[in-house]
C-alpha positions as CSV (number, residue, x, y, z in Angstrom):
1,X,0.0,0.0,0.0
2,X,1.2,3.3,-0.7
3,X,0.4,5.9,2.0
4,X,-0.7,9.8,0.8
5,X,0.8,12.2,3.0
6,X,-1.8,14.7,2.8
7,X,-4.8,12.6,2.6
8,X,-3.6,9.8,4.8
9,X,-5.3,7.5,2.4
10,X,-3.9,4.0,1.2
11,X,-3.8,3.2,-2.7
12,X,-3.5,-0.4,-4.0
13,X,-0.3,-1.1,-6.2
14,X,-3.0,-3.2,-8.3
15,X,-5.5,-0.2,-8.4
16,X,-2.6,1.6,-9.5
17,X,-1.9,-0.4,-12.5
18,X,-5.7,-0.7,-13.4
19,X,-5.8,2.8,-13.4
20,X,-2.9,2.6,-15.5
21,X,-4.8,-0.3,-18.7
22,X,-7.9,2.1,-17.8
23,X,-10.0,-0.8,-16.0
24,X,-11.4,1.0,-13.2
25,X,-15.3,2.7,-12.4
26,X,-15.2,5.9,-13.3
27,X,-15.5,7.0,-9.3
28,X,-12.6,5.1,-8.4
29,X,-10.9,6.3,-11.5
30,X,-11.7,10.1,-10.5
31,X,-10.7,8.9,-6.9
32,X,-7.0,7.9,-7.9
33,X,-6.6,10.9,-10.0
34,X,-7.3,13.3,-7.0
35,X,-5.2,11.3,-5.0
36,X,-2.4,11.4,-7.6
37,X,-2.3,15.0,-8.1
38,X,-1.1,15.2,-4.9
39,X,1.3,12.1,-4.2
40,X,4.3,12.0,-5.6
41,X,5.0,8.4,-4.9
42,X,2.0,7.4,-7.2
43,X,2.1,9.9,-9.8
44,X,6.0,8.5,-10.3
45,X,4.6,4.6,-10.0
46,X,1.6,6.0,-12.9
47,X,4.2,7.6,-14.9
48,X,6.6,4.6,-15.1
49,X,3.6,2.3,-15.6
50,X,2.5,4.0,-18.3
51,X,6.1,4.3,-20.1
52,X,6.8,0.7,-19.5
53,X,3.3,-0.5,-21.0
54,X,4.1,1.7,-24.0
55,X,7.3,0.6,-24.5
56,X,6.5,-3.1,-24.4
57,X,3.3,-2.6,-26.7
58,X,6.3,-0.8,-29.0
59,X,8.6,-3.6,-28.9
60,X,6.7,-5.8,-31.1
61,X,6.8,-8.3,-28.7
62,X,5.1,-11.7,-29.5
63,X,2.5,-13.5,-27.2
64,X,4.5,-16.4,-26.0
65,X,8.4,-16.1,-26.2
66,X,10.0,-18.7,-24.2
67,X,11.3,-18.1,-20.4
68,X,15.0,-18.2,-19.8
69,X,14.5,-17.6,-15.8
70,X,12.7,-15.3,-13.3
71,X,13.1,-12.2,-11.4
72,X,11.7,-11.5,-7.6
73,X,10.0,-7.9,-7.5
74,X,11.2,-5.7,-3.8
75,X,9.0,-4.3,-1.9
76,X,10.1,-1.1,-2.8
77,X,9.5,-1.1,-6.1
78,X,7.4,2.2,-6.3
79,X,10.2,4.4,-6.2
80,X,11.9,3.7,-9.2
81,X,11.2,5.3,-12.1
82,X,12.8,3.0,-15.4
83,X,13.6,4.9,-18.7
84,X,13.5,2.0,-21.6
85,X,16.4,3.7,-24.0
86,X,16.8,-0.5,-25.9
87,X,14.6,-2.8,-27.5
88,X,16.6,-5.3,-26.8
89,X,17.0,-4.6,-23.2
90,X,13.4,-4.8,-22.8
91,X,13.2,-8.1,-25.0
92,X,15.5,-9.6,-22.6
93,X,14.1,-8.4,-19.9
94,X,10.2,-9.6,-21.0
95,X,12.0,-13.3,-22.0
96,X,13.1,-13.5,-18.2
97,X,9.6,-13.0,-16.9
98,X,8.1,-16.3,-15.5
99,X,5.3,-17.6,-18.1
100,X,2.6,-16.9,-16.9
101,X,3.4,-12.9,-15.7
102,X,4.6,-12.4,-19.2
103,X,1.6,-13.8,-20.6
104,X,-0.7,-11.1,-19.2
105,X,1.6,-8.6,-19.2
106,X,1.6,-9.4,-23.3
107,X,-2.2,-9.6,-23.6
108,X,-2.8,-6.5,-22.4
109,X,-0.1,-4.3,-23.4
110,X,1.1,-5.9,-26.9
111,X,-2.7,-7.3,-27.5
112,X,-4.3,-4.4,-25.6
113,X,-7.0,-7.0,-24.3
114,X,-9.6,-5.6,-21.4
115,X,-8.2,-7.9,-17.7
116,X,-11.9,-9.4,-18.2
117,X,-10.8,-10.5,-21.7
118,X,-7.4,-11.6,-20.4
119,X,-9.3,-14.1,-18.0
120,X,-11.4,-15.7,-19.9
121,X,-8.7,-16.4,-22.4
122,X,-6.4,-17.7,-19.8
123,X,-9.6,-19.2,-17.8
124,X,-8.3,-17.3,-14.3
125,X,-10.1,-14.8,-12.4
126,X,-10.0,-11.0,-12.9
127,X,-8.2,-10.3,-9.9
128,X,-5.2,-13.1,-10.8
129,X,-5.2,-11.3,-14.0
130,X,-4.6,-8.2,-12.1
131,X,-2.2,-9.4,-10.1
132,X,-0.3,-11.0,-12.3
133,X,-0.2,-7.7,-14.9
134,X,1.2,-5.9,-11.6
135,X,4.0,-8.1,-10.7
136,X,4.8,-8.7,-14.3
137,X,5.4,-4.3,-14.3
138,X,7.3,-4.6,-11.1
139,X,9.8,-7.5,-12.0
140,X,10.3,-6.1,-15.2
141,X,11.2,-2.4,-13.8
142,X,13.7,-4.8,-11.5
143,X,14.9,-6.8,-14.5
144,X,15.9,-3.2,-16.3
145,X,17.3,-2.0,-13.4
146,X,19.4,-4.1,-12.8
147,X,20.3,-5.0,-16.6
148,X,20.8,-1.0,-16.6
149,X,23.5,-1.2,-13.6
150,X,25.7,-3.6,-15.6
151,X,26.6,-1.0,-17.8
């Protein structure tokens, strides 16, 4: 959960990235856009999301490249903000995902399938759809970090 200083309200992570695909209610949607004008933390986490779902739908990515291992998201994952400057930096990085993360994550930002659409095509509930999109955006933010700090 990430706390608003000025509000003293929580926000999901997960409500953050469906804010991100565009799968909320429109009150909840109006909700997290008051409460990012004002947080920092969030409006960074929005900011990279939306970078990072561009770049992979840019990519040209295809549905189901094969996994050559996995990557662990941290806990504080909100704070850094990934700039995607190669292609194939972020192919790699999508190849490490596990399957099933990158499959989502593919769906809806490659695809740009609605997380109800996603589910029934991968016969798992919304939410697991949800989740899964979210920790595919936060591995992969680790992946390029860390693929960035080689350099």
């Amino acid at each position: 959960m990430i706390r608003n200083k000025l509000s003293g309200k929580d926000i999901d992570p997960y409500a953050l990235n469906c804010f991100i695909d565009g799968e909320l209610h429109v009150g909840e949607e109006e909700r997290i856009r008051q409460h990012v004008k004002y947080c920092r933390l969030c409006a960074l986490y929005v900011v990279s999301g939306k970078g990072l779902k561009a770049a992979v739908a840019r990519a040209g990515l295809g549905v189901a490249p094969r996994a050559t291992g996995t990557a662990k998201a941290t806990p504080a994952r909100k704070s850094n903000l990934v700039y995607i400057d190669s292609q194939p930096a972020l192919s790699t990085a999508v190849n490490q995902l596990q399957p099933t993360l990158r499959q989502a994550l593919l769906l809806c930002d490659v695809e740009e399938l609605s997380y109800r659409d996603i589910a029934l095509i991968l016969n798992i509930p919304v939410s697991t759809v949800t989740s899964r999109i979210s920790d595919a955006r936060d591995t992969l933010c680790q992946l390029l970090i860390l693929q960035h700090r080689k350099f």
